[in-house]
C-alpha positions in Angstrom: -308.9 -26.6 88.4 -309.9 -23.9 86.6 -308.0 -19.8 87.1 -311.4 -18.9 88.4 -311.7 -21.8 91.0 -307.8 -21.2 91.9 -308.7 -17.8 92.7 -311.5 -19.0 94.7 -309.3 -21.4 96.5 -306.9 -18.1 97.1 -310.1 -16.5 98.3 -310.4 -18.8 101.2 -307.3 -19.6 102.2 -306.4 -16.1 102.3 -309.7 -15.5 104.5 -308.8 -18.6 107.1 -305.4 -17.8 107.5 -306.4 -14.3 108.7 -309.3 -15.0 110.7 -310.7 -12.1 110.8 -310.5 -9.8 108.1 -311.7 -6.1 107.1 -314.0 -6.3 104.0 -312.2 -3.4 102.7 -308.8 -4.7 103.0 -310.2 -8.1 101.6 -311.3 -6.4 98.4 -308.4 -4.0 98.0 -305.7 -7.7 98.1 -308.3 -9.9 95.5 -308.6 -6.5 93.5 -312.8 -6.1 93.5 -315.4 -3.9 94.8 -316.0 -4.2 99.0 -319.4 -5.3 97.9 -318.3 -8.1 95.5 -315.9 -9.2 98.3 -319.0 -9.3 100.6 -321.4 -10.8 98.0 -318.5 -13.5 97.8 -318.5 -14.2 101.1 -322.1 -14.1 101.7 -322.1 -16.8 98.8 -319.4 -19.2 100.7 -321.7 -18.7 104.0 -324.6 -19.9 102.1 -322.5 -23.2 100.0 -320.9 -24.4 103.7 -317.2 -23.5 101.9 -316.2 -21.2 105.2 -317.9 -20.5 108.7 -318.2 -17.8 110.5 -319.8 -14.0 110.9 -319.9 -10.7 109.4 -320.2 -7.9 111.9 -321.2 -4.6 111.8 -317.6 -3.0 111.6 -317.3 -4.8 108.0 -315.2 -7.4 109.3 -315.6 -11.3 108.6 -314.6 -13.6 111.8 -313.7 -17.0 110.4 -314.3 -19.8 112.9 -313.6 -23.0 111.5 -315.0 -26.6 111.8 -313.1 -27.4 115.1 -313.5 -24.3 116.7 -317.7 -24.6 116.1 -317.4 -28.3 117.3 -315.5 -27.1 120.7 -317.9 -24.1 120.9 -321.4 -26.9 120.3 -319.4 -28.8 123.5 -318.5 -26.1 125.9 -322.2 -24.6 125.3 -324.0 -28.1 125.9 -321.5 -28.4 129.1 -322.2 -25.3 130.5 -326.2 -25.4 129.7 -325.9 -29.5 131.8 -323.7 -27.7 134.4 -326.5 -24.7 134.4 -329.4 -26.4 134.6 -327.9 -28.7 137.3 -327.0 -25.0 139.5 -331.0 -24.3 138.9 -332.1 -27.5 139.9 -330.1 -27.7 142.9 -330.9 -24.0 143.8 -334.2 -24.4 143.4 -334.5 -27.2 145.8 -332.1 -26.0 148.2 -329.9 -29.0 147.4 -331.9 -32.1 148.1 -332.3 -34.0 145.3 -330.0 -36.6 147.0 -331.7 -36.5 150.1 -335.0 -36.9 148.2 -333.9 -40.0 146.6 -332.4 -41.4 149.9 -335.6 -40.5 151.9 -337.7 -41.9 149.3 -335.5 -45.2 149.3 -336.0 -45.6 152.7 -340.2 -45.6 152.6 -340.1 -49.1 152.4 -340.3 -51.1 155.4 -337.3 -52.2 156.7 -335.1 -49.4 155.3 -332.7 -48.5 157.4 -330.7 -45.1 156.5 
């Protein structure tokens, strides 16, 4: 490993074990410009090497891969268990009692 890709390495790790961190602060500990520090980042975004967002305070929120994996199943969960509230609002409730009633149009069908 190369000084520069130790330094990178440092880069990151210092950056996930904060979670979120100031761009100025983040420049002012690696010893750059606030823009360099945000170029960097920018440039890890873009390779996959960290996750996360920049927002408009100049602060970078590191989310990592576990976190966006339990994020990606509590949003298809709560968009099942949405649509499932609309569909169910929308027809007051009956799906069930559809399916029964329709069960029950054949002759002897009993209910």
């Amino acid at each position: 490993m190369t000084v520069s890709q130790g330094m990178l390495g440092e880069f990151i790790e210092f950056i996930q074990e904060q979670k979120v961190v100031e761009m100025d602060e983040l420049a002012v500990h690696f010893e750059m410009r606030t823009q360099d520090a945000i170029k960097r980042i920018e440039d890890l975004l873009m390779m996959g090497r960290i996750h996360g967002v920049i927002d408009d305070r100049g602060k970078f929120i590191c989310v990592t891969e576990d976190e966006l994996k339990a994020v990606t199943q509590l949003t298809k969960a709560s968009t099942l268990l949405s649509l499932t509230s609309f569909i169910l609002s929308q027809t007051g409730g009956k799906i069930h009692e559809a399916s029964r009633q329709g069960e029950c149009d054949r002759p002897g069908c009993r209910v």
